[in-house]
C-alpha angles and dihedrals in degrees: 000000000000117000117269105228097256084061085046093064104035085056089054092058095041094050088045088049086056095052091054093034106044123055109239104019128109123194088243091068096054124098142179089259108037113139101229093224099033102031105028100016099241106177124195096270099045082056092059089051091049086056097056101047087047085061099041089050094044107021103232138126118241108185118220099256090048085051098054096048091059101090096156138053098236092053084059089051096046083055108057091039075074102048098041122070119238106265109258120259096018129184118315 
């Protein structure tokens, strides 16, 4: 299923949040379906730091096991579609 736009954006500001929070990956490089360790490197620290960042920007709390089972990008994204709540006034 394509992302709605909420998800979209979401996904632009998570992909930006990796740039600037894992060593060796550009925005560019991220898609909707990396997968964090094969296709951006993400190690299990830079996970941690990922984390992290993910709670700071949105102010959520993602607990550890709910961490290590997010492999994609999409599923992060997925995730915190659930945890944050739709921008007010969206698209029309």
């Amino acid at each position: 299923m394509p992302p709605t736009a909420d998800d979209r954006e979401l996904f632009d500001q998570l992909r930006e949040l990796l740039a600037v929070t894992v060593e060796d990956v550009s925005a560019e490089e991220v898609g909707y379906d990396s997968v964090l360790k094969d296709d951006l490197g993400v190690d299990s620290l830079a996970l941690l730091e990922l984390v992290a960042a993910i709670e700071d920007r949105w102010q959520v709390q993602v607990p550890v096991d709910d961490a290590a089972r997010l492999t994609t990008v999409r599923e992060i994204v997925d995730h915190l579609s659930s945890l944050v709540p739709a921008p007010a006034g969206g698209a029309a």
